[in-house]
C-alpha positions as CSV (number, residue, x, y, z in Angstrom):
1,X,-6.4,29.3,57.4
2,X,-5.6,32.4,58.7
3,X,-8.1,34.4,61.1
4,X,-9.0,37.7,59.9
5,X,-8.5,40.2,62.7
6,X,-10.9,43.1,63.1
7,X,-8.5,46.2,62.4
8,X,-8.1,48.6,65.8
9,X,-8.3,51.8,63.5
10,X,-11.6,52.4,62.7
11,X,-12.0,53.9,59.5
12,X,-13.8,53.4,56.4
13,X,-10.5,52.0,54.5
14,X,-9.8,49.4,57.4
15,X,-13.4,48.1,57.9
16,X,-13.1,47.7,53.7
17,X,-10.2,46.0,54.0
18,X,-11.1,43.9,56.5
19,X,-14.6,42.7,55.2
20,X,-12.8,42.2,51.8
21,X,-10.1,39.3,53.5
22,X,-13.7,38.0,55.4
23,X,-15.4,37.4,52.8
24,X,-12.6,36.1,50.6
25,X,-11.7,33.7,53.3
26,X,-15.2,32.7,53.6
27,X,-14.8,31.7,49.7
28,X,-17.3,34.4,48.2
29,X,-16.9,34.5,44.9
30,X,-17.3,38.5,44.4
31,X,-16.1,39.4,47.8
32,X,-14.1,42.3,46.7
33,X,-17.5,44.1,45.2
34,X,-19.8,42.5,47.2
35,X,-17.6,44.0,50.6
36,X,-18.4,47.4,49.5
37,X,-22.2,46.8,48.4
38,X,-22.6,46.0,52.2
39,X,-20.3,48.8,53.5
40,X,-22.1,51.4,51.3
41,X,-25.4,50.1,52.9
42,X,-24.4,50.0,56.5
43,X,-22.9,53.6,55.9
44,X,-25.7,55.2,53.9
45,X,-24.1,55.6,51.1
46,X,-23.7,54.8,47.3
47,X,-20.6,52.3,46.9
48,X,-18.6,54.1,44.7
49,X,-18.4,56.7,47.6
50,X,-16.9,54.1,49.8
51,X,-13.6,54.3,47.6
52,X,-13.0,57.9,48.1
53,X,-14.1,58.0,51.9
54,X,-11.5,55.9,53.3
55,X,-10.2,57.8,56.0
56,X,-13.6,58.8,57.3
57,X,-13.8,57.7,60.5
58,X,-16.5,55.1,61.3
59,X,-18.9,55.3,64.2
60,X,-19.2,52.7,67.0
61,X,-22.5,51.7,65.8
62,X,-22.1,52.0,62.0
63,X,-19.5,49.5,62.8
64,X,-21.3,47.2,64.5
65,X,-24.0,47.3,61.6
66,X,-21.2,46.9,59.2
67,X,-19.5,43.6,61.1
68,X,-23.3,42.1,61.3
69,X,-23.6,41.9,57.3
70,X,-20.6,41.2,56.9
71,X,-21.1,38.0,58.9
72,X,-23.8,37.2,57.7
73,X,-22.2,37.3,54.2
74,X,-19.4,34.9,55.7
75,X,-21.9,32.7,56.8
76,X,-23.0,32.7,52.7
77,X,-26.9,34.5,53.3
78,X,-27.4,36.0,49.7
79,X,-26.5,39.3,49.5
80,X,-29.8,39.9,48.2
81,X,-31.4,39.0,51.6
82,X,-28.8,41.4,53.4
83,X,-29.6,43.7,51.0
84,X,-33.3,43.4,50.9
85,X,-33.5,44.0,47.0
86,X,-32.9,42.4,43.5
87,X,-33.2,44.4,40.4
88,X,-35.4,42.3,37.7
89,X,-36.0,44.0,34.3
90,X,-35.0,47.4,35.1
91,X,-37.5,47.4,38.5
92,X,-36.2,46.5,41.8
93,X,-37.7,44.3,43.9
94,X,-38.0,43.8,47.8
95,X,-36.9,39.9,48.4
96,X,-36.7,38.3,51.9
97,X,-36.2,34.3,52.5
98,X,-39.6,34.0,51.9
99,X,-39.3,34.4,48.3
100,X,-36.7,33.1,45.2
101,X,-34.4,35.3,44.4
102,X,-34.9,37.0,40.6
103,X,-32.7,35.8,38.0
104,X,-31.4,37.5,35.1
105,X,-32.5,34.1,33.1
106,X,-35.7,34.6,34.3
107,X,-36.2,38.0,32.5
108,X,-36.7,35.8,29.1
109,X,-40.3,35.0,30.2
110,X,-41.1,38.8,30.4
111,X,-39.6,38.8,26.8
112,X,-40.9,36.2,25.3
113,X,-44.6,37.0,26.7
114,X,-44.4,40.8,25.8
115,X,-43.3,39.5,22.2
116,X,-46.0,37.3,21.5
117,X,-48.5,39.9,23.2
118,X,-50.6,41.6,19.8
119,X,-50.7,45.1,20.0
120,X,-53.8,47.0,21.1
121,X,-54.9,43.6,22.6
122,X,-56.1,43.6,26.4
123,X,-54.6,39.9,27.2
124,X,-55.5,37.8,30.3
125,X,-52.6,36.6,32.0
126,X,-51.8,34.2,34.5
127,X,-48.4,33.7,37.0
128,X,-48.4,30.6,38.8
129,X,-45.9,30.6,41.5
130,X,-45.5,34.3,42.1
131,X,-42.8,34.6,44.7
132,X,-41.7,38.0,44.8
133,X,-44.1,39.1,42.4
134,X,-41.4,39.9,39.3
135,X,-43.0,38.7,36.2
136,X,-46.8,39.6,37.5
137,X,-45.3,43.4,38.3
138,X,-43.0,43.6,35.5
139,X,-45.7,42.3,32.8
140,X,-48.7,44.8,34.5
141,X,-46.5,47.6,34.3
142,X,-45.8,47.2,30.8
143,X,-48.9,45.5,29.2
144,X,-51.3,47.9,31.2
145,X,-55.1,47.3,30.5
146,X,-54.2,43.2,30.5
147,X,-55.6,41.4,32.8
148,X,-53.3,39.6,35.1
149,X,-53.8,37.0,38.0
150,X,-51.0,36.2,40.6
151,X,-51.1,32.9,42.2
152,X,-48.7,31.5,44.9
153,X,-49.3,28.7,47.7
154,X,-47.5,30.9,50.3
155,X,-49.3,33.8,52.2
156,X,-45.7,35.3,52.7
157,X,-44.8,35.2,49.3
158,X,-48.3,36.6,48.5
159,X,-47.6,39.5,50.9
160,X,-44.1,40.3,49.8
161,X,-45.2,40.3,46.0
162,X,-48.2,42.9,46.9
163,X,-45.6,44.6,48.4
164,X,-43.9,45.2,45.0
165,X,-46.8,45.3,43.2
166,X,-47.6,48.7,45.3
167,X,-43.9,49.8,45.3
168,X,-44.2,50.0,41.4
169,X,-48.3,51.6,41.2
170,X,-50.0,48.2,40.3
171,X,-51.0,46.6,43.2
172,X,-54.8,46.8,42.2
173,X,-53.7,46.0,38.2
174,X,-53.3,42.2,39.5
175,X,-55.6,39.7,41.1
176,X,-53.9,37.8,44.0
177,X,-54.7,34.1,44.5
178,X,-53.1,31.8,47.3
179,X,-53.2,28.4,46.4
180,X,-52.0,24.9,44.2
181,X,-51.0,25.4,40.6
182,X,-53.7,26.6,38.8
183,X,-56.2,25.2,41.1
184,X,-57.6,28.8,42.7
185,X,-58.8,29.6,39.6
186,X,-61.0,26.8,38.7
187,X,-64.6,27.4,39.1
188,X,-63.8,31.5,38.3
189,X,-65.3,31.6,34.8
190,X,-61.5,31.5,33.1
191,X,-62.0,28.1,31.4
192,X,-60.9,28.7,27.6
193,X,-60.3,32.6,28.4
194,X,-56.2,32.9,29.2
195,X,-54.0,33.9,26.7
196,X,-51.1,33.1,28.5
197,X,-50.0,31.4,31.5
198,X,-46.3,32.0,32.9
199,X,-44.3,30.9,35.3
200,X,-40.9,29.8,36.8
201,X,-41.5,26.7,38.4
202,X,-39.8,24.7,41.1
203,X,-37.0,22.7,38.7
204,X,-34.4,21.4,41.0
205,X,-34.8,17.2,41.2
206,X,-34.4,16.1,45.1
207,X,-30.8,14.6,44.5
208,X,-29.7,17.9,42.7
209,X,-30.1,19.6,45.9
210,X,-27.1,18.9,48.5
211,X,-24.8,19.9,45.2
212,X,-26.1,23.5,45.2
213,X,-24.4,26.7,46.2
214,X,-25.1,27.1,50.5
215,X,-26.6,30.6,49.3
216,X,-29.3,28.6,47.3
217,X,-29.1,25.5,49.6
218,X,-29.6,26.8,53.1
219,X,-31.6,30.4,52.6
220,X,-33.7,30.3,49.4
221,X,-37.5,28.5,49.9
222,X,-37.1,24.8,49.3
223,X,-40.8,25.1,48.2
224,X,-39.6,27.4,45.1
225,X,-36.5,25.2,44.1
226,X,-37.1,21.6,45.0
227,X,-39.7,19.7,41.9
228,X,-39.3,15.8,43.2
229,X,-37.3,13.3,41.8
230,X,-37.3,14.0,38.3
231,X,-37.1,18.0,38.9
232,X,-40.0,18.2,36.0
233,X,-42.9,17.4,37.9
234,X,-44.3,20.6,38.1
235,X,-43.5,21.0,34.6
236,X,-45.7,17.8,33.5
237,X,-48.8,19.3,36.1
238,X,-48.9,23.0,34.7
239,X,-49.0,21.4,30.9
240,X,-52.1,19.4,32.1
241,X,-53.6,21.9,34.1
242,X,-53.3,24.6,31.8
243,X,-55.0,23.6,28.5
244,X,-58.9,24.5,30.3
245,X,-57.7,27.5,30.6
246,X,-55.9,28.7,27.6
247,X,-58.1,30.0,24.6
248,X,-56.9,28.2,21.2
249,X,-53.6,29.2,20.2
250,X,-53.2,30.7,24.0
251,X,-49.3,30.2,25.1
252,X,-47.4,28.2,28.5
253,X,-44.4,29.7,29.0
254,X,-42.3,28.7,31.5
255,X,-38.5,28.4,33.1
256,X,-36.7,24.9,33.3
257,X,-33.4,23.9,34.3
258,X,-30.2,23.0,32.3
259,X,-30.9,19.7,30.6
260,X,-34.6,19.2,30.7
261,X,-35.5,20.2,27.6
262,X,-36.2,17.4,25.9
263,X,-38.5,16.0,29.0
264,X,-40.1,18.8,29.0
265,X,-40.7,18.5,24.9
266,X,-41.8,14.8,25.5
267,X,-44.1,15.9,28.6
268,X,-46.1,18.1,26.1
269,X,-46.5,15.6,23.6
270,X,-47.7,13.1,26.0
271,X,-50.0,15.4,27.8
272,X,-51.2,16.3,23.9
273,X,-53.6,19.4,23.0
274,X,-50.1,21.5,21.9
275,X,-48.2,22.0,18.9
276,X,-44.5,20.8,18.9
277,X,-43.2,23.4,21.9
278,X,-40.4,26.1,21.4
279,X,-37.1,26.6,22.8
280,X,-35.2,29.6,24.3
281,X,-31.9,29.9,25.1
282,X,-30.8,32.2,27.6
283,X,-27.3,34.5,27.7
284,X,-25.6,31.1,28.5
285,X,-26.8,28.8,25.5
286,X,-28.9,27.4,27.4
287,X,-32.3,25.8,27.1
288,X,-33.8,27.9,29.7
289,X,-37.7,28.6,28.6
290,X,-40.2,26.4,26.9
291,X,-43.2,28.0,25.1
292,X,-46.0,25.6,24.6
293,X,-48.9,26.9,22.3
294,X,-52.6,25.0,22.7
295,X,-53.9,23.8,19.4
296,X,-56.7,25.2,18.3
């Protein structure tokens, strides 16, 4: 394979083209796009300016900014952690290693939760396994007077999701809870009082993992990807763990991988307490989120 040589001339055009053959060697799928994302960053300005600055010339230390991210990228970091952002249901969000990226599959448990929410009702909400914050932020700002509780087992996660929270104006609209599953809330008067508990839980089984893209493999929190064996363990704990908590007729909604549906159905039968669960597909056709409603 061919090296690809820094350019002597140092102008906006050259550094493009060069970070375009990087990352293409480097097998990035978007490199072409993704090469002027970072250029626009590490020059301060939007990308489609990039295009019609070519022959600006480019500043020893611009430059240097501008090589960094760019190896980074070759070295397959997320462009979202170079970045520092993700945009999740029209918001953007702050994301770091510490945190999952968002995912536009993801979105379908705002939707799905915002559709079953009755109008003029002030819910009670719960978001196990927070991460960066996106569906406890996304469903504040949009069903304001709910109540909603934020719960993650990482203090980073925690801190980058208040971040966001604040960033958008509803840092004090949610409760923040560090812990297990649903377990900080036991013993805080909620038994039988949630109308809905959501979240995107860990569903990537062990022997799943070495096949994943490096950006997901080496950079994104194995705690946030990585369920066990089966990939639906934390699927079978947060259908067991949430009936206390749900009122009658109170919904579990959550995210699962490609495949697991039908686990997932027989998990809830087993567990019992829920009528026969729902399926969503996402953009894909696939079964991505699993409603479970408590009898009652």
């Amino acid at each position: 394979m061919a090296v690809c040589v820094m350019p002597e001339l140092k102008t906006v055009g050259a550094l493009l083209a060069w970070a375009r053959q990087a990352l293409a060697q480097a097998g990035v799928s978007h490199g072409a796009q993704e090469a002027m994302w970072l250029l626009a960053h590490a020059l301060g300005m939007r990308s489609h300016q990039v295009l019609s600055q070519t022959d600006r010339l480019v500043s020893p230390a611009v430059w240097a900014l501008a090589e960094s991210l760019i190896a980074r990228r070759v070295a397959r970091e997320p462009l979202q952690y170079i970045l520092g952002t993700q945009e999740f249901c029209g918001l953007e969000f702050a994301v770091s290693p510490s945190v999952l990226i968002p995912r536009p599959e993801t979105e379908l448990l705002v939707r799905e939760v915002v559709r079953q929410h009755r109008a003029g009702y002030e819910a009670t909400l719960v978001d196990v396994g927070t991460g960066s914050g996106c569906l406890a932020v996304r469903l504040a700002a949009t069903l304001r007077g709910s109540r909603v509780l934020a719960i993650d087992r990482s203090a980073e996660a925690l801190q980058m999701a208040k971040r966001n929270a604040a960033t958008h104006g509803v840092l004090e609209a949610i409760e923040w809870l560090q812990g297990d599953l649903l377990a900080p809330v036991a013993g805080c008067g909620l038994e039988g009082r949630v109308d809905v508990i959501v979240s995107n839980p860990p569903y990537i089984a062990e022997r799943d993992m070495p096949g994943l893209q490096p950006e997901v493999r080496l950079f994104e929190p194995h705690l946030a990807l990585v369920s066990g064996p089966l990939g639906t363990e934390f699927h079978r704990r947060l259908l067991q763990e949430a009936l206390p908590f749900l009122v009658p007729q109170g919904l579990l909604v959550m995210e699962m991988g490609q495949g697991q549906a039908a686990a997932v159905r027989a998990l809830a039968q087993d567990t019992g307490g829920y009528a026969p669960v729902a399926v969503v597909d996402d953009a894909a056709g696939i079964e991505r989120v699993v409603i479970a409603r408590k009898l009652g």
